[in-house]
LUMPASE-370473 format. One record per atom (N, C-alpha, C, O): x, y, z. Coordinates in steps of 0.05 Angstrom, whole numbers, padded with zeros to 5 digits, always signed. Layout:
BEGIN
XYZ;...
//
This chain:
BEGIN
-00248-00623-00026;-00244-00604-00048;-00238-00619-00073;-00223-00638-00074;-00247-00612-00089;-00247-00628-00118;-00219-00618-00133;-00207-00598-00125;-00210-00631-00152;-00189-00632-00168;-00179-00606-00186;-00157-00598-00194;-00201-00597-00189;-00194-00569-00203;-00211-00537-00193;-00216-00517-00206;-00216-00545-00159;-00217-00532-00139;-00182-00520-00126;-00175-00498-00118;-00167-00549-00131;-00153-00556-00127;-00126-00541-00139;-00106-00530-00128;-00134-00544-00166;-00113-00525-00188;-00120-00505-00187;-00104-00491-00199;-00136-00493-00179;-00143-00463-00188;-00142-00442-00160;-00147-00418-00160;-00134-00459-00135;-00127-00444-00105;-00102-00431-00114;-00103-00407-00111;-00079-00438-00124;-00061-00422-00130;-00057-00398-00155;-00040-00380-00158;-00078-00403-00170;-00082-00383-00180;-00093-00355-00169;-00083-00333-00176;-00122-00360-00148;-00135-00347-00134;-00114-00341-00117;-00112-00317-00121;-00100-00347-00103;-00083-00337-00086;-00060-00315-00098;-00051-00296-00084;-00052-00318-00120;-00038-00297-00127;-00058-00275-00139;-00051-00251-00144;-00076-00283-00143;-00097-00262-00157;-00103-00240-00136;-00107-00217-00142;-00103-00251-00112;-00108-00238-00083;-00091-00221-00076;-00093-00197-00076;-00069-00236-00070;-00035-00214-00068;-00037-00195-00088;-00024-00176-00083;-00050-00192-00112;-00040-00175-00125;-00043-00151-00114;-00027-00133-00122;-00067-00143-00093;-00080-00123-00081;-00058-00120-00049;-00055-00135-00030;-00048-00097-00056;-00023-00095-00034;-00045-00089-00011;-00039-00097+00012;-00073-00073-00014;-00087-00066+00004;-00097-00083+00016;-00099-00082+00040;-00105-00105+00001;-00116-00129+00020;-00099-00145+00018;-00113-00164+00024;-00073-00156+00014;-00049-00171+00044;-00048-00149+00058;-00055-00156+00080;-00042-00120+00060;-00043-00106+00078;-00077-00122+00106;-00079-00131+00128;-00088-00116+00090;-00115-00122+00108;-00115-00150+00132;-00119-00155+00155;-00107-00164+00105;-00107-00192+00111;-00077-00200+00132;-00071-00220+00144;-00064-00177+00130;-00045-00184+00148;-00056-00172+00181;-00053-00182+00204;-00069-00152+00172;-00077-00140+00201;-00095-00160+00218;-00094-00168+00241;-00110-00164+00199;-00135-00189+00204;-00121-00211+00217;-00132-00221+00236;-00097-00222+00209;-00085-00247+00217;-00071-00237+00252;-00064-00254+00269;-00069-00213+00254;-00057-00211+00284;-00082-00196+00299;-00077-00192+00322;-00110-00185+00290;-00129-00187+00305;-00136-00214+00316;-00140-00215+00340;-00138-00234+00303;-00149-00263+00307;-00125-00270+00329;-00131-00281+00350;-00107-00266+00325;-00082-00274+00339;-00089-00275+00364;-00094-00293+00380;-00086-00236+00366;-00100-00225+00392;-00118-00245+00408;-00111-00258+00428;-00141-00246+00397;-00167-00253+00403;-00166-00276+00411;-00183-00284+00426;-00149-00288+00401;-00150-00323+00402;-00135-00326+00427;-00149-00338+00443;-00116-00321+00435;-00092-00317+00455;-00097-00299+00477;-00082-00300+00496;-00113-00284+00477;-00122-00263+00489;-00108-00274+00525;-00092-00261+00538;-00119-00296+00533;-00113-00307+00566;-00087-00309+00562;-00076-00319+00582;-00067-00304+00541;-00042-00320+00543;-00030-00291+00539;-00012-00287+00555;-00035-00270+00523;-00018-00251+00522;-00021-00228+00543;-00002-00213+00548;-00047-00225+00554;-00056-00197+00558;-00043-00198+00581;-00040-00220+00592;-00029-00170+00593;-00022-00169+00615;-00041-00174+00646;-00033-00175+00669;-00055-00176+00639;-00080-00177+00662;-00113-00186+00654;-00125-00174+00636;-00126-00209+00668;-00150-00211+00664;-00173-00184+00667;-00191-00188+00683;-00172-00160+00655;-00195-00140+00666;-00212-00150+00672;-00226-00130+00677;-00226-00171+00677;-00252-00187+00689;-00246-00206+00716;-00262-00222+00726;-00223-00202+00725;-00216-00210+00744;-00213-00195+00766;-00192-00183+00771;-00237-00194+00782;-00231-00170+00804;-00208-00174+00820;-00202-00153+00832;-00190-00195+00826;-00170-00192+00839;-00149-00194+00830;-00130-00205+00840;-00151-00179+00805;-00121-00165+00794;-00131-00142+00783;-00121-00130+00764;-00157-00133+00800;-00166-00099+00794;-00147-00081+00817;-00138-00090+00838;-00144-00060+00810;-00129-00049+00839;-00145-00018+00835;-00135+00000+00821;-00168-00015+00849;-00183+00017+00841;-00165+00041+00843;-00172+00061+00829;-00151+00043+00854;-00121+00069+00859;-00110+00060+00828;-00092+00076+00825;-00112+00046+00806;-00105+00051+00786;-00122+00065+00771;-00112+00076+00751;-00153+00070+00774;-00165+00083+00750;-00155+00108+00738;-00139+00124+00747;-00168+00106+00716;-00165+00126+00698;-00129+00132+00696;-00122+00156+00698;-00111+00115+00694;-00087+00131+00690;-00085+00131+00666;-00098+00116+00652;-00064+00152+00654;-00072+00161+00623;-00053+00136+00611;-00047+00116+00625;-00045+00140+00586;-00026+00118+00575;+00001+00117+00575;+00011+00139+00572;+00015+00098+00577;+00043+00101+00594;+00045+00099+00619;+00064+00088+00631;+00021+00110+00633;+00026+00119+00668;+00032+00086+00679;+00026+00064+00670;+00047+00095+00706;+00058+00068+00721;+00035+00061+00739;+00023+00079+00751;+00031+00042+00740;+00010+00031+00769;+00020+00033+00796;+00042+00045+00799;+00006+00024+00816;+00008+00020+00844;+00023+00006+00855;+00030+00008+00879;+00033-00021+00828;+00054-00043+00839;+00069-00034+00806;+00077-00053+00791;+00072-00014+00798;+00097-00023+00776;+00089-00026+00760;+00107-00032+00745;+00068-00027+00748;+00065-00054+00715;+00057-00021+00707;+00048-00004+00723;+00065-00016+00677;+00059+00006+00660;+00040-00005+00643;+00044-00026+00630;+00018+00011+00642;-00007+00008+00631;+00001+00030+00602;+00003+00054+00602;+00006+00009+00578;+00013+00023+00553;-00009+00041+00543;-00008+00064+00534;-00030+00024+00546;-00057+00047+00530;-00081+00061+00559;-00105+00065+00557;-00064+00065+00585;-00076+00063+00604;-00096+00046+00614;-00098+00023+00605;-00118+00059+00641;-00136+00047+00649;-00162+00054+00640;-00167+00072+00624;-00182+00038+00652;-00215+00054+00655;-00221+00064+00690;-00206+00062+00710;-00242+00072+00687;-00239+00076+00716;-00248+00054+00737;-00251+00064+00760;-00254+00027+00735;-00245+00010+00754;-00218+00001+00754;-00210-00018+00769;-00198+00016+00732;-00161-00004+00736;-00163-00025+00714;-00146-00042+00713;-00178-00024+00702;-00178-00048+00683;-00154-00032+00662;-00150-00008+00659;-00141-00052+00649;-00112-00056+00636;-00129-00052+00606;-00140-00072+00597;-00131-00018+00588;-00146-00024+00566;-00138-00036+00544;-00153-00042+00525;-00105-00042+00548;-00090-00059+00524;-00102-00086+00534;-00100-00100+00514;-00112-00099+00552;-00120-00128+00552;-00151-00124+00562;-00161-00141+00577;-00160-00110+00556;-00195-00102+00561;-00200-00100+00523;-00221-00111+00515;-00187-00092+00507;-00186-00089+00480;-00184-00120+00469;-00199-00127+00450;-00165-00140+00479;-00159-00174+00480;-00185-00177+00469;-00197-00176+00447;-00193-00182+00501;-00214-00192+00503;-00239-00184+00492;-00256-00200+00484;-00242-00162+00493;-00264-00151+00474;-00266-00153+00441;-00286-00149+00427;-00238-00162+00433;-00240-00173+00411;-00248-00193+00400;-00255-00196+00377;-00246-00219+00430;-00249-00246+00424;-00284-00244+00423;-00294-00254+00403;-00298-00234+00437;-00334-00234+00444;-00334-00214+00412;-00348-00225+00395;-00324-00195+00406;-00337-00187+00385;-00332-00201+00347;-00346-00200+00327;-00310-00211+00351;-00303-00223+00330;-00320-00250+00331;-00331-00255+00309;-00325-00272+00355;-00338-00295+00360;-00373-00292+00358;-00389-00311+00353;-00380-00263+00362;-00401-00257+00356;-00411-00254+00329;-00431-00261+00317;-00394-00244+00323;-00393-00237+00288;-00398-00259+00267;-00416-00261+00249;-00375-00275+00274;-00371-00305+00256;-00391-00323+00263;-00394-00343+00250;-00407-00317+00285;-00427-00342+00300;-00458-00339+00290;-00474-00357+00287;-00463-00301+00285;-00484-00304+00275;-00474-00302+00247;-00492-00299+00231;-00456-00303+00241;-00454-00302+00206;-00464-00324+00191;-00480-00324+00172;-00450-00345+00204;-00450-00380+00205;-00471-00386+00199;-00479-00396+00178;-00487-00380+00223;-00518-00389+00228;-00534-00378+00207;-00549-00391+00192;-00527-00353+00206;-00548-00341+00182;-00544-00348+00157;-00563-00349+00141;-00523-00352+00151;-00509-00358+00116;-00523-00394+00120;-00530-00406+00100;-00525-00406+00141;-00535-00434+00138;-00569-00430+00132;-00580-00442+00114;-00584-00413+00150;-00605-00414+00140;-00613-00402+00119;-00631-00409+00104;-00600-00384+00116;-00613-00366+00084;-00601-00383+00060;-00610-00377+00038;-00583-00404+00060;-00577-00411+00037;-00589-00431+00036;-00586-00436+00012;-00606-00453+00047;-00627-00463+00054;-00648-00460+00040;-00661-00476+00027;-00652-00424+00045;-00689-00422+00044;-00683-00406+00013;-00701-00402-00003;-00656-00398+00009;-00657-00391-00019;-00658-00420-00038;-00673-00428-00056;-00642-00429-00028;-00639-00452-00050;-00664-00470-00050;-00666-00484-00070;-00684-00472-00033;-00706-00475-00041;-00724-00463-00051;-00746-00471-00059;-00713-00436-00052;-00738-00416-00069;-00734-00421-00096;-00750-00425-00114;-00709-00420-00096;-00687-00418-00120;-00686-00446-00151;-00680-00447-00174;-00697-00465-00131;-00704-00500-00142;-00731-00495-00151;-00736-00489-00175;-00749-00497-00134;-00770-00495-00127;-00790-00479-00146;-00812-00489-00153;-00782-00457-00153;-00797-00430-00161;-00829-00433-00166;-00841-00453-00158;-00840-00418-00176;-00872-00411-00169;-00881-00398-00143;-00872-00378-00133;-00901-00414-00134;-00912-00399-00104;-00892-00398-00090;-00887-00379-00076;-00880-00417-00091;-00866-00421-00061;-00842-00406-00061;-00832-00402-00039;-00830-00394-00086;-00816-00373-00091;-00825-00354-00082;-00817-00343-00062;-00849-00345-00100;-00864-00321-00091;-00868-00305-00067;-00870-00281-00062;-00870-00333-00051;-00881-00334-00017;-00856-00331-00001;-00854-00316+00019;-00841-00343-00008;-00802-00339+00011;-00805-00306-00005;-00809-00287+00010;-00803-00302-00028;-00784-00262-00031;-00808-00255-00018;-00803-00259+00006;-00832-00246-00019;-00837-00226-00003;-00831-00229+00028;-00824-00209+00041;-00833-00251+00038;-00821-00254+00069;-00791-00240+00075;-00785-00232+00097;-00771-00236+00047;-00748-00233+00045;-00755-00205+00047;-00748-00193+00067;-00769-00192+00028;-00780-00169+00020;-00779-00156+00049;-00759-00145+00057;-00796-00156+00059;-00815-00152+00086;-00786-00147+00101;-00774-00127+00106;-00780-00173+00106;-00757-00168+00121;-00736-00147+00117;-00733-00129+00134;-00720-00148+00093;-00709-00118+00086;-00716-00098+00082;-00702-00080+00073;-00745-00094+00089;-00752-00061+00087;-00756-00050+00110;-00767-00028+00112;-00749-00061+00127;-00742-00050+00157;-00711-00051+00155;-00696-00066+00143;-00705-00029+00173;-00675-00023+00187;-00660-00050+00199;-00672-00061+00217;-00639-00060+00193;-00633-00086+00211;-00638-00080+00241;-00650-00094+00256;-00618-00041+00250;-00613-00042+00275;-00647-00047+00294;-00650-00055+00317;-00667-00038+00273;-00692-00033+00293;-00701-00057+00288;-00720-00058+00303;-00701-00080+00276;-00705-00105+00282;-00692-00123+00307;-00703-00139+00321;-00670-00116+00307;-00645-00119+00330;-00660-00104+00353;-00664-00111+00376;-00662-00095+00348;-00669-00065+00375;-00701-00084+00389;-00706-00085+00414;-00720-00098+00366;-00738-00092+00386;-00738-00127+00394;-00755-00139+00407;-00709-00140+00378;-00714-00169+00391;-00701-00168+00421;-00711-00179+00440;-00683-00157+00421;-00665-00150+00443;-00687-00134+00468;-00677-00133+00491;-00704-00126+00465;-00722-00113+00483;-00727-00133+00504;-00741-00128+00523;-00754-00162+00467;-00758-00185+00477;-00739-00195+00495;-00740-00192+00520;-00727-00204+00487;-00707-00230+00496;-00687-00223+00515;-00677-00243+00525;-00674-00186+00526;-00656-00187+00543;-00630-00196+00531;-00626-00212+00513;-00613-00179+00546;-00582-00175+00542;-00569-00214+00541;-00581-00234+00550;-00538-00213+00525;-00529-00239+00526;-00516-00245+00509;-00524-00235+00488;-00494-00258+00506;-00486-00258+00471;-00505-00281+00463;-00507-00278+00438;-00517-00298+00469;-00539-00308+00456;-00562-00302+00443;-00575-00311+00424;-00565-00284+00460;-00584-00268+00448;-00580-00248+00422;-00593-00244+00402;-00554-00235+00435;-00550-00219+00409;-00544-00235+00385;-00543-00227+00362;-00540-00255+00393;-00529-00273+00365;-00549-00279+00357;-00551-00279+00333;-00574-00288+00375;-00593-00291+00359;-00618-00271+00326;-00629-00275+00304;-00611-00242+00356;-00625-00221+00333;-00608-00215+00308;-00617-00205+00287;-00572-00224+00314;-00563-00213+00299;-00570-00227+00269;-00574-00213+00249;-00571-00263+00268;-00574-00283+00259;-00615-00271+00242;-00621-00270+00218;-00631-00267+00262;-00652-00261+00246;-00649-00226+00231;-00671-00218+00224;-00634-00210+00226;-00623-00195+00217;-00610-00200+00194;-00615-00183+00177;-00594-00217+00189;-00572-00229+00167;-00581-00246+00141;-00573-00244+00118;-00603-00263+00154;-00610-00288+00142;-00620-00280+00110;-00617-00293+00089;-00634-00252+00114;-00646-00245+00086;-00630-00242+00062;-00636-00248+00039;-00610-00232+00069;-00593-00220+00053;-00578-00247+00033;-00577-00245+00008;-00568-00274+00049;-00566-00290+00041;-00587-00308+00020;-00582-00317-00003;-00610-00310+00034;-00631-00326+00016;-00640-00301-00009;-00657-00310-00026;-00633-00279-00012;-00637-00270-00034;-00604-00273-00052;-00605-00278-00076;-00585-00271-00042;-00566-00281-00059;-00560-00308-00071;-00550-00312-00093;-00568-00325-00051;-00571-00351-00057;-00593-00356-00084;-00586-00367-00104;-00617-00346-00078;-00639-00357-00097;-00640-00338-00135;-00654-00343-00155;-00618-00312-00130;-00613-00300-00145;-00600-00316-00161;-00610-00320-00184;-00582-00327-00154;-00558-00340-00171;-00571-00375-00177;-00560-00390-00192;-00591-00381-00164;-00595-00414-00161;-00611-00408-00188;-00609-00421-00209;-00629-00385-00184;-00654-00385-00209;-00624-00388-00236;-00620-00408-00249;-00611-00364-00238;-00587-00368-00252;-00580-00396-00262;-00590-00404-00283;-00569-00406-00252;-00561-00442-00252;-00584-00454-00263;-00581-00470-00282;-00608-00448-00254;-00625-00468-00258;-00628-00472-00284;-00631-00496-00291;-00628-00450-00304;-00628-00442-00327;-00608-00458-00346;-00618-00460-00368;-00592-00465-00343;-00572-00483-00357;-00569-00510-00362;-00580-00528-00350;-00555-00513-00382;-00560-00544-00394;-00553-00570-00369;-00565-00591-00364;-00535-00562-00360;-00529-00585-00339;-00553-00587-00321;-00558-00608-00310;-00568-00564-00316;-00581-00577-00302;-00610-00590-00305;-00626-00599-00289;-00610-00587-00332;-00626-00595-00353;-00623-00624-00354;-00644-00637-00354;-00598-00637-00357;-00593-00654-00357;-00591-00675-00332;-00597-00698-00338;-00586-00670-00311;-00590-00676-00296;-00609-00686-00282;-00609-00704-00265;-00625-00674-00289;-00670-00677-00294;-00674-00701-00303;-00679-00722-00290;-00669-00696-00336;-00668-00716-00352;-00650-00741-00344;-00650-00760-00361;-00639-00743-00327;-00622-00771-00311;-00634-00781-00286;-00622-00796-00271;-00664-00770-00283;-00673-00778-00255;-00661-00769-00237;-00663-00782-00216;-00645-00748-00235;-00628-00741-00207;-00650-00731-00200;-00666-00718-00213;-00648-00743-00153;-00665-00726-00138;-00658-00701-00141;-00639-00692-00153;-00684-00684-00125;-00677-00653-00119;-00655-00652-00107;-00640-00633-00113;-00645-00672-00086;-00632-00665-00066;-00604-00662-00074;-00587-00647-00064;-00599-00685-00100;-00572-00686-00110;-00568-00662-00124;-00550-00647-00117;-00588-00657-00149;-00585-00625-00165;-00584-00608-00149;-00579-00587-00160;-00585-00605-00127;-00582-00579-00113;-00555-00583-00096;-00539-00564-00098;-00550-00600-00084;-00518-00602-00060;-00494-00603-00086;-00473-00592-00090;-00511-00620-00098;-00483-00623-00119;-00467-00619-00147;-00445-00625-00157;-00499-00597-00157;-00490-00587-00176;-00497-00557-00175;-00483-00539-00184;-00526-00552-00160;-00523-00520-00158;-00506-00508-00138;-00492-00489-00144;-00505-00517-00117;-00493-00504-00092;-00462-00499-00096;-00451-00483-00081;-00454-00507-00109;-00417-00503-00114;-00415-00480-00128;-00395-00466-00130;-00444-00476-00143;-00440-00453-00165;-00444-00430-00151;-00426-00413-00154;-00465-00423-00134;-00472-00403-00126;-00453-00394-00091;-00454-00375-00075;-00441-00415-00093;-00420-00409-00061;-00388-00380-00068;-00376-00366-00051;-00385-00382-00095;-00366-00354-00091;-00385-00337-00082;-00385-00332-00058;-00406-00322-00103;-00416-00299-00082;-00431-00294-00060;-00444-00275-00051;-00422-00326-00048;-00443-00318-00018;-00420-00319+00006;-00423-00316+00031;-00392-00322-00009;-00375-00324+00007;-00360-00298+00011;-00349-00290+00032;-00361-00285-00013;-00367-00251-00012;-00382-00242+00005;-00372-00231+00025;-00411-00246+00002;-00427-00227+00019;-00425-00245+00051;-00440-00237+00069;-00412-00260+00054;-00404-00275+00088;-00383-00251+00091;-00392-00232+00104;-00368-00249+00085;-00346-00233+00085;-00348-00201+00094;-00341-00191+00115;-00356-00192+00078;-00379-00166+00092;-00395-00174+00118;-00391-00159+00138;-00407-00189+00119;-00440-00196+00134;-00419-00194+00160;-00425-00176+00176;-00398-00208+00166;-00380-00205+00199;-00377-00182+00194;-00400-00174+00200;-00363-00162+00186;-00361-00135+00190;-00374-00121+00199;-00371-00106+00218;-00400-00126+00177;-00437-00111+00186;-00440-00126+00218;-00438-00113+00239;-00442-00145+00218;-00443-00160+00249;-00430-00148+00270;-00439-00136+00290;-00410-00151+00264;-00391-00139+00286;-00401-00105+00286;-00403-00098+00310;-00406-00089+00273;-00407-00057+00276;-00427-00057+00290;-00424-00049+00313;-00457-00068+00279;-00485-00085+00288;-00482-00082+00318;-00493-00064+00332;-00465-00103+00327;-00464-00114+00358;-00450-00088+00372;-00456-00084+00396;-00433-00072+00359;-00419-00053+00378;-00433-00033+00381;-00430-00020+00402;-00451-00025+00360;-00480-00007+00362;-00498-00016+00388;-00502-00001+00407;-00507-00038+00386;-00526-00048+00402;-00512-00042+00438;-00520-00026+00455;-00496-00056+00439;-00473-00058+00464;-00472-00024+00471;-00477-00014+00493;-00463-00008+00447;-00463+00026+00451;-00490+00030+00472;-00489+00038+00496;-00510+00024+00460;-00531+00033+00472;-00550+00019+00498;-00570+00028+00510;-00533-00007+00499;-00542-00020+00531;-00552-00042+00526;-00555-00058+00544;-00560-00049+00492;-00575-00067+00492;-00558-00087+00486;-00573-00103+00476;-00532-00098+00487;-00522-00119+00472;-00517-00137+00499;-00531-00149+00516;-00485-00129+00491;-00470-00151+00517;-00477-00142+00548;-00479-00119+00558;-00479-00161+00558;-00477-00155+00587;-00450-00137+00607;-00428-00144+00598;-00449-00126+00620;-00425-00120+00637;-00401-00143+00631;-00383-00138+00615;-00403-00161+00641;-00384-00188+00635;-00380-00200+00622;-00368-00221+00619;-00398-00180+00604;-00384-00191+00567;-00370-00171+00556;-00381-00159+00538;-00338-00162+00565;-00325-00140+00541;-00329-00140+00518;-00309-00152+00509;-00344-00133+00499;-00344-00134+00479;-00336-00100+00469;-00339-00080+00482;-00324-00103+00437;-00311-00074+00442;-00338-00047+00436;-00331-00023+00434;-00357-00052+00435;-00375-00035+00434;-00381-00023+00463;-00388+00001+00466;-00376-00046+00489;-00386-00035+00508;-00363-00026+00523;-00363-00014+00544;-00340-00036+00505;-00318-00021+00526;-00320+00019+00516;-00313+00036+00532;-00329+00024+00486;-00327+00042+00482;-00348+00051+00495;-00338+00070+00508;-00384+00050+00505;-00394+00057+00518;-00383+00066+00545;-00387+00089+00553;-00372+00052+00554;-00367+00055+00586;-00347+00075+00584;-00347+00090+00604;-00327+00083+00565;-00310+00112+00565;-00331+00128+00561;-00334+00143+00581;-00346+00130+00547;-00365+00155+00533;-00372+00174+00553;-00384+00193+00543;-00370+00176+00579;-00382+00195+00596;-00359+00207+00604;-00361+00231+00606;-00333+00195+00611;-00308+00208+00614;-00297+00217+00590;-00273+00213+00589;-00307+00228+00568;-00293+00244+00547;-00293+00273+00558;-00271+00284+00562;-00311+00284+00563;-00315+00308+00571;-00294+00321+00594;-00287+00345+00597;-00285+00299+00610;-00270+00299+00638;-00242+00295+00624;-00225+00287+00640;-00231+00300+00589;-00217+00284+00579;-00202+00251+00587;-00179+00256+00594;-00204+00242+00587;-00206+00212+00596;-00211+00195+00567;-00222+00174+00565;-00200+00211+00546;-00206+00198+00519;-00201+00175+00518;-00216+00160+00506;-00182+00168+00528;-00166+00135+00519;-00187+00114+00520;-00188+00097+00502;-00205+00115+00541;-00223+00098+00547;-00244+00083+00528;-00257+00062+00532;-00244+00100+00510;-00272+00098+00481;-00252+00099+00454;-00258+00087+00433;-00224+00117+00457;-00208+00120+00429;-00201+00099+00429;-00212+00091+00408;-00189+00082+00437;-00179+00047+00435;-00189+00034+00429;-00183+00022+00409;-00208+00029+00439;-00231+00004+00435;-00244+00016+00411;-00255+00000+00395;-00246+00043+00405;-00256+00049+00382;-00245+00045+00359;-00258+00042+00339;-00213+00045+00359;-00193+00046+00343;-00191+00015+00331;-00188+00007+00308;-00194+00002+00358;-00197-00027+00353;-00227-00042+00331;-00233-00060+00316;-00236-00019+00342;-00264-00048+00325;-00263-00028+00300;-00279-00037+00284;-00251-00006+00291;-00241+00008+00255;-00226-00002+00244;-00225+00000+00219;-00211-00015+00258;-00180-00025+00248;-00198-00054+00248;-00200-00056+00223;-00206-00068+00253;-00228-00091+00255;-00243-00092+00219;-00238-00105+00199;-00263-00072+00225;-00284-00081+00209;-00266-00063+00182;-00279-00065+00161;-00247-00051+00180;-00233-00046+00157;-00218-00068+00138;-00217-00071+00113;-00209-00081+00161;-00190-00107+00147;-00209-00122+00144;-00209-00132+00121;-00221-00125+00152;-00248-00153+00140;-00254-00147+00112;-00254-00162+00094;-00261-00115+00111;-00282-00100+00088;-00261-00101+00069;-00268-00113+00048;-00231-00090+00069;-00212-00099+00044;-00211-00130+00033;-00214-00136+00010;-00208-00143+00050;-00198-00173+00045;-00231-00173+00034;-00230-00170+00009;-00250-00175+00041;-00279-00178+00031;-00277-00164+00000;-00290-00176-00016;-00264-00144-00008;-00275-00130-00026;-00259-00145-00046;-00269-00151-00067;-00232-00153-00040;-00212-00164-00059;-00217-00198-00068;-00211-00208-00090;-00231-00213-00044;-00253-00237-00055;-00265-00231-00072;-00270-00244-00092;-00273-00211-00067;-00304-00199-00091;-00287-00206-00121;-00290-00226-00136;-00271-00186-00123;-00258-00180-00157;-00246-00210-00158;-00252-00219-00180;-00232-00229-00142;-00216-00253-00150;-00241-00265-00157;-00244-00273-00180;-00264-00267-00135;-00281-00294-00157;-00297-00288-00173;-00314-00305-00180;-00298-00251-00188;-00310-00240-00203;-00296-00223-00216;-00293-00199-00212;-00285-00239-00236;-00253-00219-00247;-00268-00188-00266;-00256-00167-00269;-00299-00195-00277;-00305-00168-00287;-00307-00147-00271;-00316-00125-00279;-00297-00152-00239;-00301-00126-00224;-00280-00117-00218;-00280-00094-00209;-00255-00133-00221;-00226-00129-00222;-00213-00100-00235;-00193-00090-00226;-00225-00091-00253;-00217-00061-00256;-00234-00038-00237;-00234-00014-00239;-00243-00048-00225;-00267-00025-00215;-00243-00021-00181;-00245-00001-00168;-00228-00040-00176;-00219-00047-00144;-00190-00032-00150;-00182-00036-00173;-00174-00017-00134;-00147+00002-00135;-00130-00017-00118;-00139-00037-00106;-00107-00008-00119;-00091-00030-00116;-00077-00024-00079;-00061-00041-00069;
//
């Protein structure tokens, strides 16, 4: 981190707090991760462990006592799985999902922007409409018909999720690079024989990384809702992947039998999820773009 990267973290950091809604966020966010991270260390029970399933526990409501004693706070499902540590774990696959195709995608699209973005003419031309193309379809039905291809997996879903994501990046990236390009420094820079490779790692790329660290910030949220959609409908995680989309699937047929707890939790969980992301996301936004700072409530 450079020297006046350096001076200016504590400024950004109080600029942040100022938004009670996002430390609110950012505090929730810091004990989801908690969860998730710890998940084998806190949860009362492995739910993926069939021999700490006990089937005479299904479906008990929340509070109810088990077969050996242990009180199940947010109850069971109907194989006995423990939904306060079925929620754990479903946090760690949906949050690891999220950040994994985010990663991946924000690496390639800032890539193929920043070469559109250097580059420009055809080869501009030729990356946006590919970009084009790509955003004028639905993400979910792009998702939908790679997942057909390729079969259930978090690899897989990481993968469609990752060709889903990527666009959004290489148009923000090459938005802001064309931006940059335009300016004297990098005018100068030309004029000094610098390679492409240096004008771009080391003088455009620092410029255009606040708002792609914005739209990363969002992009896990979208990811994560993404994956719990897909998982809803059969196509994501496998059985032995909790993830919290499929734990809310697998209640969805016992609502009617009231058996709510089973889908309200895990549902509760991935709102309370992609909420705190989307505040803390929104309050990045106005700190490294202070003209949007009156538009954000406190």
């Amino acid at each position: 981190m450079s020297a006046a990267a350096q001076a200016d973290t504590p400024r950004l950091a109080g600029e942040f707090a100022r938004s009670r809604a996002a430390v609110v966020g950012a505090g929730v966010l810091a004990l989801i991760l908690f969860a998730a991270i710890c998940a084998p260390l806190i949860s009362p029970q492995n739910p993926y462990d069939l021999a700490q399933l006990d089937i005479m526990d299904g479906k008990l409501a929340p509070g109810a006592k088990g077969m050996d004693g242990v009180i199940f706070l947010l109850g069971t499902d109907d194989q006995g799985r423990d939904m306060l540590s079925a929620i754990f774990y479903g946090l760690r696959i949906s949050l690891g999902v999220g950040v994994m195709s985010t990663i991946a995608a924000l690496a390639i699209g800032m890539a193929i922007g920043l070469i559109a973005g250097y580059a420009g003419g055809w080869v501009d031309g030729l990356i946006m409409r590919i970009v084009d193309l790509q955003l004028s379809f639905p993400a979910i039905l792009i998702a939908l018909v790679l997942l057909a291809v390729l079969g259930q997996g978090v690899d897989k879903i990481v993968i469609a999720l990752i060709a889903v994501q990527w666009a959004y990046y290489a148009r923000t990236v090459r938005g802001n690079a064309l931006a940059e390009m335009k300016k004297e420094y990098v005018d100068a820079a030309r004029c000094m024989a610098f390679g492409a490779a240096r004008i771009i790692f080391r003088h455009i790329l620092p410029n255009v990384m606040p708002p792609l660290i914005v739209v990363a910030t969002v992009q896990v949220a979208h990811a994560i809702a993404l994956e719990a959609t897909l998982s809803f409908l059969g196509l994501g995680m496998p059985i032995t992947s909790p993830s919290l989309g499929l734990l809310i699937s697998n209640g969805f047929a016992h609502l009617l039998s009231g058996k709510y707890w089973i889908s309200f939790f895990p549902g509760i969980a991935l709102l309370v999820t992609i909420v705190s992301i989307n505040l803390v996301g929104d309050r990045l936004r106005d700190v490294l773009n202070p003209r949007l700072a009156s538009h954000y409530g406190v």
